[in-house]
KEDREN-329415 format. One record per residue (C-alpha): residue number from 1; chain; x, y, z. Coordinates in Angstrom, 1 decimal, padded with zeros to 4 digits. Layout:
% residues N
(dokol NUM 'A' (X Y Z)) ...
This chain:
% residues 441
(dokol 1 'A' (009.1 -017.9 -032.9)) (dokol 2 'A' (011.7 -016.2 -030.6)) (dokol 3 'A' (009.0 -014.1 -029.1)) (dokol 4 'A' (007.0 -017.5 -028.2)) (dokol 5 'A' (010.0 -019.5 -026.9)) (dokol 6 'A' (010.6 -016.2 -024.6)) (dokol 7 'A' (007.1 -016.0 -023.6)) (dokol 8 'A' (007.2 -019.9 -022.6)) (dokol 9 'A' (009.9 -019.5 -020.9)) (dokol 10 'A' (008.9 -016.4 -018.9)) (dokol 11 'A' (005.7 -018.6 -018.4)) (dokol 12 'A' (007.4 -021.4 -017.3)) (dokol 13 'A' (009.5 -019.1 -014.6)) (dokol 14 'A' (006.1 -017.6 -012.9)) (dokol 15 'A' (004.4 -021.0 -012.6)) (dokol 16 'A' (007.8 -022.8 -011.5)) (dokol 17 'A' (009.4 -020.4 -009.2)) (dokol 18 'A' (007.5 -017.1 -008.4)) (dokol 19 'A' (003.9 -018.5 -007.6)) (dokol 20 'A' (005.4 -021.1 -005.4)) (dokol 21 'A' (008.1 -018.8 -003.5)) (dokol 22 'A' (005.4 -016.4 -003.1)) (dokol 23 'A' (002.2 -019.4 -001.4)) (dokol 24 'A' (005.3 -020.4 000.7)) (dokol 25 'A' (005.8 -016.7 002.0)) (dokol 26 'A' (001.9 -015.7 001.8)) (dokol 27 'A' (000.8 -016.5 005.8)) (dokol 28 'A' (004.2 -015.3 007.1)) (dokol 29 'A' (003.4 -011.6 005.1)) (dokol 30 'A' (-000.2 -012.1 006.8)) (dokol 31 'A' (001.3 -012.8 010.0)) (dokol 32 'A' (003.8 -009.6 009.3)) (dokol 33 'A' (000.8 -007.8 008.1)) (dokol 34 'A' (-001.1 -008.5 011.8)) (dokol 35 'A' (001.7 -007.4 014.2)) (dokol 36 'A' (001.2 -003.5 011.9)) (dokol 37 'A' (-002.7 -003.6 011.8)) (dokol 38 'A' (-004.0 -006.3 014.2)) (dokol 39 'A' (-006.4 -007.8 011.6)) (dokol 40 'A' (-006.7 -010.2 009.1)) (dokol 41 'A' (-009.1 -009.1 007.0)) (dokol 42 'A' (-007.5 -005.7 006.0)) (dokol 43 'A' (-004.6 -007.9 004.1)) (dokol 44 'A' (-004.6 -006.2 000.9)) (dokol 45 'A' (-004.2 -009.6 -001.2)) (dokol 46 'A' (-004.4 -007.8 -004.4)) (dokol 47 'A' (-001.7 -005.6 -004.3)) (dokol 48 'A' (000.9 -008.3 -002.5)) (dokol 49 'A' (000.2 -010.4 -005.5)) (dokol 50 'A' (000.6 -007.5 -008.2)) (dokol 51 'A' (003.7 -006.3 -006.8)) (dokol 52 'A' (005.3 -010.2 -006.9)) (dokol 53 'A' (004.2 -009.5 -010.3)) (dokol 54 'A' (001.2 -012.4 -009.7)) (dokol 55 'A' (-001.9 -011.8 -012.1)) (dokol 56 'A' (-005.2 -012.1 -010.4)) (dokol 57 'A' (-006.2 -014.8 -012.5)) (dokol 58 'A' (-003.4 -017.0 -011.1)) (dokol 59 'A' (-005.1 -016.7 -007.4)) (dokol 60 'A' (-006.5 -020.2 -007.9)) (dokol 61 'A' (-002.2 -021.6 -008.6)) (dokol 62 'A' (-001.2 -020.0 -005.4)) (dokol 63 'A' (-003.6 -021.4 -003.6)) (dokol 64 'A' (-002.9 -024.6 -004.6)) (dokol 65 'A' (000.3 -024.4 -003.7)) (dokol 66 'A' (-000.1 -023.2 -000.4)) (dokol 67 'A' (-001.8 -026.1 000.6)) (dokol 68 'A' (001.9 -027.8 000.3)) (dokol 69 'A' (003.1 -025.6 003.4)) (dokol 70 'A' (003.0 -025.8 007.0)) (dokol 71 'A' (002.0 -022.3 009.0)) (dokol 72 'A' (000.2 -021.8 011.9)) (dokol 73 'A' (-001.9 -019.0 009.9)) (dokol 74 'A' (-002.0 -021.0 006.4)) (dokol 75 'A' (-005.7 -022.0 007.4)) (dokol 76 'A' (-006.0 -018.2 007.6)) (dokol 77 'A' (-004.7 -017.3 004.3)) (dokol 78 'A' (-006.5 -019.8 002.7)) (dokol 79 'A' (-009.5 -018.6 003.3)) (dokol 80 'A' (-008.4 -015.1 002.2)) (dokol 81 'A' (-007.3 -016.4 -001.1)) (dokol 82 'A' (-010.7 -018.1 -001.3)) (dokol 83 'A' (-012.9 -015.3 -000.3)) (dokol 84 'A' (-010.7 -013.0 -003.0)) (dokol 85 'A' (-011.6 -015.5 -005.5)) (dokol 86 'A' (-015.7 -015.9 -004.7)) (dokol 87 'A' (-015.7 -012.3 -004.4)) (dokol 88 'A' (-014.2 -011.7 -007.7)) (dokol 89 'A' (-016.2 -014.4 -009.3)) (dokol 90 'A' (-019.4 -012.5 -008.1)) (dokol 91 'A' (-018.1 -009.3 -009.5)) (dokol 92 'A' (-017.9 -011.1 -013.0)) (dokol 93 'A' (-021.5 -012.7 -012.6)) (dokol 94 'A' (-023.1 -009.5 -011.4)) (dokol 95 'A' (-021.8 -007.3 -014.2)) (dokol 96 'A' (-023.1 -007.4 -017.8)) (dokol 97 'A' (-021.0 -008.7 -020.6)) (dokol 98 'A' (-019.4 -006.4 -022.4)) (dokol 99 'A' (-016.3 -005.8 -024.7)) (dokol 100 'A' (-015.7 -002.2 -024.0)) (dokol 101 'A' (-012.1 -002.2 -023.8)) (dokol 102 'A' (-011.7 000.0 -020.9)) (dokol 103 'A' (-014.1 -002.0 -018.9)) (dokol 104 'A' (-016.7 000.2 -017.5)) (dokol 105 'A' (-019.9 -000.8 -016.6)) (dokol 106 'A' (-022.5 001.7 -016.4)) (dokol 107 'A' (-026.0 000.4 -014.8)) (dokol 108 'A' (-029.0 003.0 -016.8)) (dokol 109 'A' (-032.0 001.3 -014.7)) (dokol 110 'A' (-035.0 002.4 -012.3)) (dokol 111 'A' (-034.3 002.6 -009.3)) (dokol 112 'A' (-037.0 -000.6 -009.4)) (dokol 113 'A' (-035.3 -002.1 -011.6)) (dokol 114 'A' (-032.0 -002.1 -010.0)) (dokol 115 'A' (-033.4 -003.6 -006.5)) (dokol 116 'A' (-035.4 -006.1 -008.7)) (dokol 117 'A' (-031.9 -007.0 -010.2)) (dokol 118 'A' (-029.6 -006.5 -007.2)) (dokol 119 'A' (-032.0 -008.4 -004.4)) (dokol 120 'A' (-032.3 -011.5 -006.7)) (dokol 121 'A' (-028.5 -011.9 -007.6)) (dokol 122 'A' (-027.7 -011.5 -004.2)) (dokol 123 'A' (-029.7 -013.7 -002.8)) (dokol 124 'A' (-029.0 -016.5 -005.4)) (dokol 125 'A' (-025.5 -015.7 -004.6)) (dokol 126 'A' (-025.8 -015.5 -000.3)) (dokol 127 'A' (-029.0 -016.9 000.6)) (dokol 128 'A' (-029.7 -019.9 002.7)) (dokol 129 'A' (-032.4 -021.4 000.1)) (dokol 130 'A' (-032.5 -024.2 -001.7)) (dokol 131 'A' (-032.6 -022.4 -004.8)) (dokol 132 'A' (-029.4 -019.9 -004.1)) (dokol 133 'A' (-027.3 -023.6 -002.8)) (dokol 134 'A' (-028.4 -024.6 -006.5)) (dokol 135 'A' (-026.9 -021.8 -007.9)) (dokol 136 'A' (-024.0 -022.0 -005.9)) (dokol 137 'A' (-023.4 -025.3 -007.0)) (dokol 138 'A' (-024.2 -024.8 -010.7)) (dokol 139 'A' (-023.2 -021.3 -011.8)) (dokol 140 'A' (-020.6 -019.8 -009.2)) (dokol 141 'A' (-018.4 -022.9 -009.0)) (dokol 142 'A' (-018.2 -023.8 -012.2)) (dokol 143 'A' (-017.0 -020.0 -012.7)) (dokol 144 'A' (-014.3 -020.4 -010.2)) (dokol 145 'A' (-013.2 -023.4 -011.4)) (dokol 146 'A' (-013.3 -021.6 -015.0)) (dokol 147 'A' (-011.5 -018.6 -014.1)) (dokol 148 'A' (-009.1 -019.7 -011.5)) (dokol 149 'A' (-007.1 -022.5 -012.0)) (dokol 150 'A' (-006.7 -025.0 -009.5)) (dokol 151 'A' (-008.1 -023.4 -006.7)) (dokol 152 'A' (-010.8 -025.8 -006.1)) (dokol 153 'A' (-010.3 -029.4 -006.9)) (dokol 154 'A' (-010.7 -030.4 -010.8)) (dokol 155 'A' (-013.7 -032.9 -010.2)) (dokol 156 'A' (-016.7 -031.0 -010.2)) (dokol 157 'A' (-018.1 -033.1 -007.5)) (dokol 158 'A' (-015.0 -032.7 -005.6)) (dokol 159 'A' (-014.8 -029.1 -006.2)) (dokol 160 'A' (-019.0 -028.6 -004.9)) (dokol 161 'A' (-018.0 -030.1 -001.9)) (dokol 162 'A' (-015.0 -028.1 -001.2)) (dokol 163 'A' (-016.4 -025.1 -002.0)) (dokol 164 'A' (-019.5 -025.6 000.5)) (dokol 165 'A' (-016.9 -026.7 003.3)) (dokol 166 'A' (-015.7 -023.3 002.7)) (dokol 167 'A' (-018.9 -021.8 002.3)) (dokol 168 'A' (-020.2 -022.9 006.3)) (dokol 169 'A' (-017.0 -021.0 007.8)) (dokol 170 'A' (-016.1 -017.9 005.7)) (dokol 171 'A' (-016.7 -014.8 006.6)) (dokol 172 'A' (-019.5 -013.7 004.7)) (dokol 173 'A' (-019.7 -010.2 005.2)) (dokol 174 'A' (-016.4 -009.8 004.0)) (dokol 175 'A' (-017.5 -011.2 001.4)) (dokol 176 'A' (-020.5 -008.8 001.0)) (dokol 177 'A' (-018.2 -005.8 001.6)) (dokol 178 'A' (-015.5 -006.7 -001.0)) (dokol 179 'A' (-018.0 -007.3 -003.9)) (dokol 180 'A' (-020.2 -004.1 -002.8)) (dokol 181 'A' (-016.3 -002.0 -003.0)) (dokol 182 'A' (-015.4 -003.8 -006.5)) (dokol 183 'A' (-018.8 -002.7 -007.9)) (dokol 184 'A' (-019.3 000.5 -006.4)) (dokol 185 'A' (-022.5 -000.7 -004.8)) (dokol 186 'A' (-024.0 002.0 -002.3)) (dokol 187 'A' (-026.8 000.8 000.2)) (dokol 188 'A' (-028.9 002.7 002.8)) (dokol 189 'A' (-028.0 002.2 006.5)) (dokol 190 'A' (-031.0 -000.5 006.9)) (dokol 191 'A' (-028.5 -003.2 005.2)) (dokol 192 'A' (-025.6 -002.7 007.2)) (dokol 193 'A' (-027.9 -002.8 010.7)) (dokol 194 'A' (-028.5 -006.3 009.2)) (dokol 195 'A' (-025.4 -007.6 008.8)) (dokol 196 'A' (-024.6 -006.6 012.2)) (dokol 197 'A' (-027.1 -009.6 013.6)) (dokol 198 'A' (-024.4 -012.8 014.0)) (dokol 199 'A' (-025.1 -015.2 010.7)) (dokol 200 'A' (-027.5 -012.8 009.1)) (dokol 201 'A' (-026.2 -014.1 005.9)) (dokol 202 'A' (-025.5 -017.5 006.3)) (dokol 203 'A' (-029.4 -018.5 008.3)) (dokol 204 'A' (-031.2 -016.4 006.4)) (dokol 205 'A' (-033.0 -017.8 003.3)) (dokol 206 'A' (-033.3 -014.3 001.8)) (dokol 207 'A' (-031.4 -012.2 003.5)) (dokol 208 'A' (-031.7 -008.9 000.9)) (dokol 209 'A' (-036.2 -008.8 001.3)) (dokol 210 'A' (-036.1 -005.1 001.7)) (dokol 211 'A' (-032.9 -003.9 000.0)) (dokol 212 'A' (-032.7 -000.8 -000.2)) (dokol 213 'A' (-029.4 000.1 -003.1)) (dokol 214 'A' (-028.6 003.8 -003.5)) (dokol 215 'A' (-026.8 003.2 -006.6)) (dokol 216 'A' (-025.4 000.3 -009.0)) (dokol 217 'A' (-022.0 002.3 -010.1)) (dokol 218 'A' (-019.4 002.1 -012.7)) (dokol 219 'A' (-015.9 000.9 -011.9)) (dokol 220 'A' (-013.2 002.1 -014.5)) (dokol 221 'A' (-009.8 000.1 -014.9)) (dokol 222 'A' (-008.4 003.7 -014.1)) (dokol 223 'A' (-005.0 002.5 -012.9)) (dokol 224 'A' (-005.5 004.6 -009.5)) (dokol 225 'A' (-005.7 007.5 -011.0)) (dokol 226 'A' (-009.0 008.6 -009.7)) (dokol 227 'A' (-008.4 007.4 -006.1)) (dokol 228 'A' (-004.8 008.9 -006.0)) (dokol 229 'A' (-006.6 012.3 -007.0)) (dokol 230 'A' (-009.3 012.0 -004.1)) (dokol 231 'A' (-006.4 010.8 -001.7)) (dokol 232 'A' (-004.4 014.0 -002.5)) (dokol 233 'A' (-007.8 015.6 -002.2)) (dokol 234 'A' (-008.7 014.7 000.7)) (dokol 235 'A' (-005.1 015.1 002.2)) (dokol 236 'A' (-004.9 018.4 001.3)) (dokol 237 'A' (-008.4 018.8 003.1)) (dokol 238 'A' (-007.0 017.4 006.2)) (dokol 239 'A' (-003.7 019.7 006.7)) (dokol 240 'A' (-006.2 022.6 006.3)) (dokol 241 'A' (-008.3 021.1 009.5)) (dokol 242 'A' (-005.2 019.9 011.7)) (dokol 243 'A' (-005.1 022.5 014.0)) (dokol 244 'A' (-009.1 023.9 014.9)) (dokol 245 'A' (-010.6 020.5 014.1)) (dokol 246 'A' (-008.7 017.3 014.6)) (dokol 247 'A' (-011.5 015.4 014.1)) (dokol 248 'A' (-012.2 016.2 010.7)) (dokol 249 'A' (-008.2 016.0 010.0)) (dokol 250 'A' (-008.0 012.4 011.4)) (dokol 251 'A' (-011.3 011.3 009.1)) (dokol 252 'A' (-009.4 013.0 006.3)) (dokol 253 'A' (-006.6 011.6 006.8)) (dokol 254 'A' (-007.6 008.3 007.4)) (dokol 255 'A' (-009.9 008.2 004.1)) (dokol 256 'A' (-006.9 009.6 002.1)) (dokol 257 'A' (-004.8 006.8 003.4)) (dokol 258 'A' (-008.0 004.0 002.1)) (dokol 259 'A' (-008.3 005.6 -001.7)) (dokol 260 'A' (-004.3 005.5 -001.9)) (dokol 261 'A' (-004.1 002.1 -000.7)) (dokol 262 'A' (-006.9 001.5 -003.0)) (dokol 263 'A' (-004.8 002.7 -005.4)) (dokol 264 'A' (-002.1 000.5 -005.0)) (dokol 265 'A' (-004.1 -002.5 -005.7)) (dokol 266 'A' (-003.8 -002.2 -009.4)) (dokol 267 'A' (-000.6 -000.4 -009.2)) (dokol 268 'A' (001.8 -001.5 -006.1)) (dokol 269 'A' (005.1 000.8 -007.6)) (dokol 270 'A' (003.4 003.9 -008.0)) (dokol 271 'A' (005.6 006.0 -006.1)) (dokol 272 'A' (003.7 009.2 -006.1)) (dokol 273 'A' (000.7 006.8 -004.3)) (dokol 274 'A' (003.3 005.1 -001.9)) (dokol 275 'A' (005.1 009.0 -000.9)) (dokol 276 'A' (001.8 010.6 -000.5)) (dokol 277 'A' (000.4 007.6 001.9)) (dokol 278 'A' (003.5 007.6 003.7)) (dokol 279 'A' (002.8 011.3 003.9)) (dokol 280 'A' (-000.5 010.9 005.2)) (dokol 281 'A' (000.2 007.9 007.7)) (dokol 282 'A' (003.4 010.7 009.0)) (dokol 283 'A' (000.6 013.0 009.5)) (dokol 284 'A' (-002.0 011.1 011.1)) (dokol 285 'A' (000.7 010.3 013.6)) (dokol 286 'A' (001.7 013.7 014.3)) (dokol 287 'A' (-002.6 014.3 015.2)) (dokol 288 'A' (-002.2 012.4 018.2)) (dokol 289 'A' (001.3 013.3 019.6)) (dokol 290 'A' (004.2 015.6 018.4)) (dokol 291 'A' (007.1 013.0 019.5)) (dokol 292 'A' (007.6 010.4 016.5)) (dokol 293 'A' (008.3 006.7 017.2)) (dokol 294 'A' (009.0 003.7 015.4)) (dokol 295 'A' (006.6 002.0 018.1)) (dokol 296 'A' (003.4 003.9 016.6)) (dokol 297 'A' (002.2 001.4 013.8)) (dokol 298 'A' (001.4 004.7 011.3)) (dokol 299 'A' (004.9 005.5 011.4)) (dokol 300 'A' (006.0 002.0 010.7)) (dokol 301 'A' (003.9 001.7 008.0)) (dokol 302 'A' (005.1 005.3 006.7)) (dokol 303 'A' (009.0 004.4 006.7)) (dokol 304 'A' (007.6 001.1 004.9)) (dokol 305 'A' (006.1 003.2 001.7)) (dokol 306 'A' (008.7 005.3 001.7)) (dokol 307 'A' (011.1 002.2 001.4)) (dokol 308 'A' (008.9 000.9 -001.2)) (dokol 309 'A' (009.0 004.3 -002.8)) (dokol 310 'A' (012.7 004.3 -003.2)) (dokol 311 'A' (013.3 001.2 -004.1)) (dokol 312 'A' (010.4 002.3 -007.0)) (dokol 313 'A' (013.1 004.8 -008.5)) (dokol 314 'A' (016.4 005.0 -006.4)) (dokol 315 'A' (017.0 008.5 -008.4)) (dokol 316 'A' (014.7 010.6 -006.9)) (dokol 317 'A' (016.2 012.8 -004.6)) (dokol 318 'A' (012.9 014.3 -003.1)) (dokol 319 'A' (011.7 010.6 -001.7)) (dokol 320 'A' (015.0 009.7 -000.6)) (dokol 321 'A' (015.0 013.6 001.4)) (dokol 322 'A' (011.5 012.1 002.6)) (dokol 323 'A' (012.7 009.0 004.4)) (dokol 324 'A' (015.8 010.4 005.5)) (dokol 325 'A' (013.4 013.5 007.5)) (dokol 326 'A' (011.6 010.6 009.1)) (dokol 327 'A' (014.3 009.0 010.3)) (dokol 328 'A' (016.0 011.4 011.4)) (dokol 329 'A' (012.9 012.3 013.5)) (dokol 330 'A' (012.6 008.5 014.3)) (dokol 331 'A' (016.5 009.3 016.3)) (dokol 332 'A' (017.6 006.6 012.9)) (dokol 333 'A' (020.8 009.2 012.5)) (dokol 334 'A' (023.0 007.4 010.7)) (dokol 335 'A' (020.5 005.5 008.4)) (dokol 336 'A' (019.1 009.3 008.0)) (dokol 337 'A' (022.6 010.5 007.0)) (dokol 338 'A' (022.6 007.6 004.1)) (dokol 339 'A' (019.3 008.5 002.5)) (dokol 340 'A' (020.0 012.5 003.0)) (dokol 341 'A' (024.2 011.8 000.9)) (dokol 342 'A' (022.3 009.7 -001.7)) (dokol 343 'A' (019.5 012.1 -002.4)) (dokol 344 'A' (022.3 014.5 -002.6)) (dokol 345 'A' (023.9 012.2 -004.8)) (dokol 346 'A' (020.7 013.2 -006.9)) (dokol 347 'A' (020.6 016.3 -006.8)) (dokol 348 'A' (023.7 018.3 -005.2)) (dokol 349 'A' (021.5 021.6 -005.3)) (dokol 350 'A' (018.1 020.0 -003.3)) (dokol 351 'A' (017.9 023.1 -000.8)) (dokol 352 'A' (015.8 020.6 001.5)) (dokol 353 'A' (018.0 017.7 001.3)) (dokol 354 'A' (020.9 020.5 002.5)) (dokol 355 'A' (018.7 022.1 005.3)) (dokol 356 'A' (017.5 019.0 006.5)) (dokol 357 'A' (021.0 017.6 006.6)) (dokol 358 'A' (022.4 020.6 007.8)) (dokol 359 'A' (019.7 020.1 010.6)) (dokol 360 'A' (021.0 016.4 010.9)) (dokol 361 'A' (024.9 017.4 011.5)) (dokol 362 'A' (023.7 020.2 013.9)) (dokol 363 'A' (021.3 017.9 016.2)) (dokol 364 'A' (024.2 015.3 016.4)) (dokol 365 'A' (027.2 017.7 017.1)) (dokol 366 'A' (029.0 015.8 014.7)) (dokol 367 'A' (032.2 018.4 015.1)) (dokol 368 'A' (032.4 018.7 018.8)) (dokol 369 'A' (035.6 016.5 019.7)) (dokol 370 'A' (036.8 016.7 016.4)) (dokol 371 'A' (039.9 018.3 014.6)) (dokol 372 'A' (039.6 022.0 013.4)) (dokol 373 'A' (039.1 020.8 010.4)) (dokol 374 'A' (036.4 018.5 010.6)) (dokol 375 'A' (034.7 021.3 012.8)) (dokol 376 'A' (035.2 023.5 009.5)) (dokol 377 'A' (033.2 020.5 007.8)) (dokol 378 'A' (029.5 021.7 009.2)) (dokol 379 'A' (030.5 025.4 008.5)) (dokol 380 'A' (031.2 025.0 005.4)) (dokol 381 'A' (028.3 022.9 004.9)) (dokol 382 'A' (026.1 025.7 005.9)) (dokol 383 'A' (027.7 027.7 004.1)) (dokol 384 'A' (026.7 025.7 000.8)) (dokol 385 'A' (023.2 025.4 002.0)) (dokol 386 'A' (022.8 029.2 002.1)) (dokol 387 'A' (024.5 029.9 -001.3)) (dokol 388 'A' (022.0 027.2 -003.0)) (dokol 389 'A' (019.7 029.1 -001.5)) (dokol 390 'A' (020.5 032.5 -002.7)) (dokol 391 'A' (020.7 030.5 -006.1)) (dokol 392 'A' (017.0 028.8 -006.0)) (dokol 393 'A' (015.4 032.0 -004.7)) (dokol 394 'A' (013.8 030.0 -001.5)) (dokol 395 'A' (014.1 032.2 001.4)) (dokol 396 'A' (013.8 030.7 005.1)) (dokol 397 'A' (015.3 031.8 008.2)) (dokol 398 'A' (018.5 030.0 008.4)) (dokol 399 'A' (020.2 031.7 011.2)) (dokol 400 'A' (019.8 028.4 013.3)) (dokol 401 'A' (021.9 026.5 011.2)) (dokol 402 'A' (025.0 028.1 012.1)) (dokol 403 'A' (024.9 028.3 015.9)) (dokol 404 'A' (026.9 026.2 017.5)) (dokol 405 'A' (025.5 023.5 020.0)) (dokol 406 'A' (028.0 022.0 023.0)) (dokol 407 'A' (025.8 019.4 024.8)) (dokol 408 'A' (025.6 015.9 024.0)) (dokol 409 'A' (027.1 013.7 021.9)) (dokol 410 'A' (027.9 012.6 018.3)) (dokol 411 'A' (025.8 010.1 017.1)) (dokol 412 'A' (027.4 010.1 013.1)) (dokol 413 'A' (030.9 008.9 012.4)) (dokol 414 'A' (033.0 010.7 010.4)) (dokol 415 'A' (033.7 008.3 008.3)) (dokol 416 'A' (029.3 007.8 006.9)) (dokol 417 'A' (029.9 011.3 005.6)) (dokol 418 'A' (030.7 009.9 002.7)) (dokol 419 'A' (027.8 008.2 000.7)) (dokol 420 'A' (027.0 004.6 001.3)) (dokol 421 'A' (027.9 002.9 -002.0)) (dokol 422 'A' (030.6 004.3 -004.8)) (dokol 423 'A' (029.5 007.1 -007.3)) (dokol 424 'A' (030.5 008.2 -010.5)) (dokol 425 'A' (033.0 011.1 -010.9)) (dokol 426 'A' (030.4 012.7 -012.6)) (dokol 427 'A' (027.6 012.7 -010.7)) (dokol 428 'A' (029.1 012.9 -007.3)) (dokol 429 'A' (031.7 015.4 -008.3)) (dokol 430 'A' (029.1 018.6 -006.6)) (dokol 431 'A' (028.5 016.2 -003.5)) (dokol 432 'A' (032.5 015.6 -003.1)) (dokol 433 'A' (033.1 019.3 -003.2)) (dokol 434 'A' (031.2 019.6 000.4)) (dokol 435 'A' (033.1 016.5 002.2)) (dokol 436 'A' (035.9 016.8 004.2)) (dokol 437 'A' (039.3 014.8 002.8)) (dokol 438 'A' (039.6 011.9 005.8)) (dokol 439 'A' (037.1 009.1 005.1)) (dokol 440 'A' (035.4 010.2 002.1)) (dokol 441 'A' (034.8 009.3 -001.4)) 
């Protein structure tokens, strides 16, 4: 009875405040979202509502909330929110029932068989004919009215209606495309020359006569895991092309970034999927021109998932090296010195954190007008890099580190040396050791 009152409760919350904060706050992340890409229709809807910690199925709820709002792009997410829904409704009416409890659907048919199967749903379900509007009106909304709550109106005349209002302005090929990606669907090149012709699938009355479908796949509830390992894969594949063919590198890159995205749908915390895009996005970037910027949308998007990736688990020391390296490169200094102290924080003996920070103090000349003994700060900060070094066994050349540099200016207070929020004695006791006494911790 505890365990019920709690889930009420918890219930109660998601309906009451979450789904509502998050409608209200929907078209200004698409507007946000626009400004980085400069399209709409790449919003990833799933994974903004998983990470609000939004079930799918509660897609219908948010949309009727939105409709509360004033936005100037809230006609715009509607219509995302609605296309998510039809899509996924589609999904469920294409695939067979089953109650395999990992969810995969595995299509054993001739390939006549499958294009017998394939060209008739998909015309019942995009077709101009009177017989695909039938089904529209007496299969696919009753399922979205079933399924998703609320997200067309409750009167099934009223919610018909609606749904073909919808229907004559939608973008129907991104329709097409989502519930070909869901499914694993895989056409010849005929269907896509198609879909090209303006309202191909809106005027014709059978659009799919000569379908042509490679293969009707299986989609496993995986968590990611399959599309993290192909966007590690395919990573990997594009660092080895980066300098003789930065065609192939870009591609790579570019398809490693999709099947980690991908793989944040289902899982928005994963932090090895958010550092390894962020890696990727960093190294598209870098294809194109060795100077990093904030003003190059890849590298925005990068310091974004590495963010994310922190905020994931604030203890690891690698990530929080990660975004400290890229701001650093981004000229962020002292927000670099932050993340580089806490991932020391982490781990005192991280031999990057040290070289890259050492790197950091050197670049910024942090002990040029300073006392002697803040100048003996970087020394002896060098000085710990190379012992942790000897220690770990990594050798690098780090003769660099402890050459002095008399131009410019310092760009890191003394007093940020310290790190940004208060630490234990216990596990700050290593970092402490390495900070000079005036305006530490």
């Amino acid at each position: 009875e505890v365990h019920r009152g709690e889930i009420i409760e918890a219930t109660d919350f998601l309906h009451d405040q979450v789904i509502p904060a998050f409608a209200k706050e929907l078209p200004s992340q698409l507007a946000s979202w626009y400004v980085l890409d400069g399209r709409l229709d790449t919003f990833r809807t799933a994974e903004h509502l998983h990470s609000s910690g939004i079930n799918l199925r509660k897609m219908g709820l948010v949309l009727h909330h939105m409709t509360t709002f004033q936005h100037p792009l809230l006609q715009e997410a509607v219509h995302l929110l609605l296309s998510e829904i039809c899509a996924r409704s589609m999904k469920a009416l294409l695939a067979p029932n089953s109650e395999n409890d990992n969810k995969c659907f595995v299509f054993r048919f001739s390939s006549l068989i499958i294009n017998l199967l394939s060209r008739e749903f998909l015309n019942k379900v995009f077709g101009s004919s009177e017989a695909a509007q039938r089904y529209r009106r007496e299969v696919l909304v009753p399922r979205i009215c079933a399924h998703f709550e609320r997200a067309l109106p409750i009167a099934l005349e009223e919610a018909v209606q609606s749904f073909e209002e919808f229907w004559n302005i939608c973008n129907l090929v991104w329709i097409f495309h989502r519930l070909t990606k869901m499914m694993s669907l895989r056409f010849s090149s005929d269907i896509f020359d198609d879909l090209r012709e303006p309202n191909f699938l809106r005027e014709a009355k059978e659009p799919f006569r000569a379908i042509s479908l490679i293969e009707l796949g299986h989609r496993i509830k995986d968590m990611g895991l399959i599309s993290i390992a192909q966007g590690y894969i395919l990573m990997n594949s594009g660092l080895a092309h980066r300098i003789k063919r930065k065609d192939i590198a870009q591609r790579h890159f570019e398809l490693a970034i999709e099947k980690l995205e991908d793989s944040l749908t289902s899982n928005p915390n994963n932090k090895v999927s958010l550092c390894l895009c962020a890696d990727a996005l960093r190294r598209l970037a870098s294809l194109r021109t060795r100077k990093v910027s904030e003003d190059d949308p890849n590298i925005m998007r990068a310091l974004d998932y590495y963010r994310r990736a922190v905020r994931a688990d604030p203890t690891d020391s690698s990530t929080l090296r990660a975004l400290g390296g890229l701001l650093r490169k981004c000229n962020r200094l002292k927000e670099a010195e932050d993340a580089y102290l806490l991932s020391l924080e982490q781990d005192p003996n991280n031999v990057q954190s040290l070289h890259e920070y050492a790197l950091l103090l050197q670049f910024a000349n942090v002990h040029k007008h300073e006392s002697e003994h803040e100048r003996s700060y970087a020394k002896r900060f060098f000085n710990r890099f190379k012992a942790v070094q000897s220690m770990t066994g990594h050798v690098e050349n780090v003769s660099v580190l402890v050459k002095r540099s008399d131009s410019g200016n310092s760009q890191i207070s003394s007093e940020r040396r310290s790190p940004p929020h208060k630490r234990s004695k216990s596990s700050s006791s290593s970092v402490v050791s390495i900070h000079h006494s005036s305006g530490g911790s």
